[in-house]
C-alpha positions in Angstrom: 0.0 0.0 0.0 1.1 3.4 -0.6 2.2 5.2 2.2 2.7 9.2 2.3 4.7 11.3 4.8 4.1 15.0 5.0 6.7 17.5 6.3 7.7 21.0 6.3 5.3 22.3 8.6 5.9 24.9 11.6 5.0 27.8 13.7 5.3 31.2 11.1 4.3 34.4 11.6 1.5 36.4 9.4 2.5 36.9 6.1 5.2 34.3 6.1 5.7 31.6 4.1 6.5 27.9 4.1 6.9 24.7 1.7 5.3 21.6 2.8 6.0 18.4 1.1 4.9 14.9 0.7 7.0 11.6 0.0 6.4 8.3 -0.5 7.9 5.6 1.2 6.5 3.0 -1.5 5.5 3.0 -4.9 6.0 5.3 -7.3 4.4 8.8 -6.4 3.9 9.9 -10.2 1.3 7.2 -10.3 -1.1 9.0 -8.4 -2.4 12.4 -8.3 -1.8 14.2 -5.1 -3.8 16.1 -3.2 -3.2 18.7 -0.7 -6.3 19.1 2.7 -6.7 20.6 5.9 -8.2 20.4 9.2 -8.3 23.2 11.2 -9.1 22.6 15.2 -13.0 22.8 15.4 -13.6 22.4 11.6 -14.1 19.7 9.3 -11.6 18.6 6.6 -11.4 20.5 3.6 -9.3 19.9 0.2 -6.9 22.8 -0.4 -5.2 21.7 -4.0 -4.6 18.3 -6.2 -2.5 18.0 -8.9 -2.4 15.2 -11.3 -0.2 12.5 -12.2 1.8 14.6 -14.6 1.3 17.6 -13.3 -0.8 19.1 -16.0 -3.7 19.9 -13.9 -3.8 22.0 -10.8 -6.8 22.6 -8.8 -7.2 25.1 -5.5 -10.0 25.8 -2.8 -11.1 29.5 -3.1 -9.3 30.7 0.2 -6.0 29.5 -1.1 -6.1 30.5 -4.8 -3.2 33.3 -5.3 -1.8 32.0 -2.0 -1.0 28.2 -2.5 1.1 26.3 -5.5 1.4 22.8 -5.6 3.5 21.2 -7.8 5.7 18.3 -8.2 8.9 16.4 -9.0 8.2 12.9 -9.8 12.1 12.3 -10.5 12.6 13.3 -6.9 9.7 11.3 -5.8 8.0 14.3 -4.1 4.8 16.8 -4.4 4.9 20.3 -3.0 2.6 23.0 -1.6 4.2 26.4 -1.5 2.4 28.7 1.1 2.6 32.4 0.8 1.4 35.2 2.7 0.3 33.3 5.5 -3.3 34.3 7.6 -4.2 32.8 10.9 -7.1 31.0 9.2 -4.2 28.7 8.0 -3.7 27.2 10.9 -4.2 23.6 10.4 -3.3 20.3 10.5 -2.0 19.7 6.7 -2.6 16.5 4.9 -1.5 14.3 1.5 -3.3 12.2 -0.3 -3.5 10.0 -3.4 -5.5 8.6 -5.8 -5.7 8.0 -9.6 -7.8 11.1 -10.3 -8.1 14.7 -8.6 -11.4 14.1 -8.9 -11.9 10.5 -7.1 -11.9 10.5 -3.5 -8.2 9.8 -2.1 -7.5 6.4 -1.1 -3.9 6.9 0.5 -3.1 9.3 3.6 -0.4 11.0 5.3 -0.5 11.5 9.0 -0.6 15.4 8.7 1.9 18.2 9.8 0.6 21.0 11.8 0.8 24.3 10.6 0.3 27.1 12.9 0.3 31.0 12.0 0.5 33.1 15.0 2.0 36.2 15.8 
């Protein structure tokens, strides 16, 4: 089964910015498209980006769009989510997940790395 770690997370001020990504310690990662969700404490998940397998398609939430770029190096095995210009509303535990399609609910998770913007 494929298995995703998520890292790059941290405490960052307003405004800042930081790079999360997500590995896989099996399988290929260019075989699935990779999504990017959220949960902030008190609120129910939400999907922030996805990009495809080859990184043609990119999708983002609303709140994120300007803000967010994912992207990905499948020769480095990895998928990114840059974050700029950071709110408080951020804050949130920060998830990965595959699955053949954007589109098709994800059927592989990461464990999540918290993001928290505070001043």
């Amino acid at each position: 089964q494929l298995q995703l770690v998520e890292s790059g997370g941290g405490l960052v001020q307003p405004g800042g910015s930081l790079r999360l990504s997500c590995a896989a310690s099996r399988f290929t990662l260019g075989t699935y498209a990779i999504g990017w969700f959220r949960q902030a404490p008190g609120k129910e998940r939400e999907g922030v980006s996805c990009i495809s397998r080859s990184g043609d398609v990119t999708n983002y939430s609303d709140s994120v769009k300007g803000r967010f770029t994912i992207s990905r190096d499948n020769a480095k095995n990895a998928v990114y989510l840059q974050i700029n210009s950071l709110k408080p509303e951020d804050t949130a535990v920060y998830y990965c997940a595959g699955a053949y399609y954007c589109s098709r609910p994800m059927d592989y998770w990461g464990k999540g790395t918290l993001v928290t913007v505070s001043s």
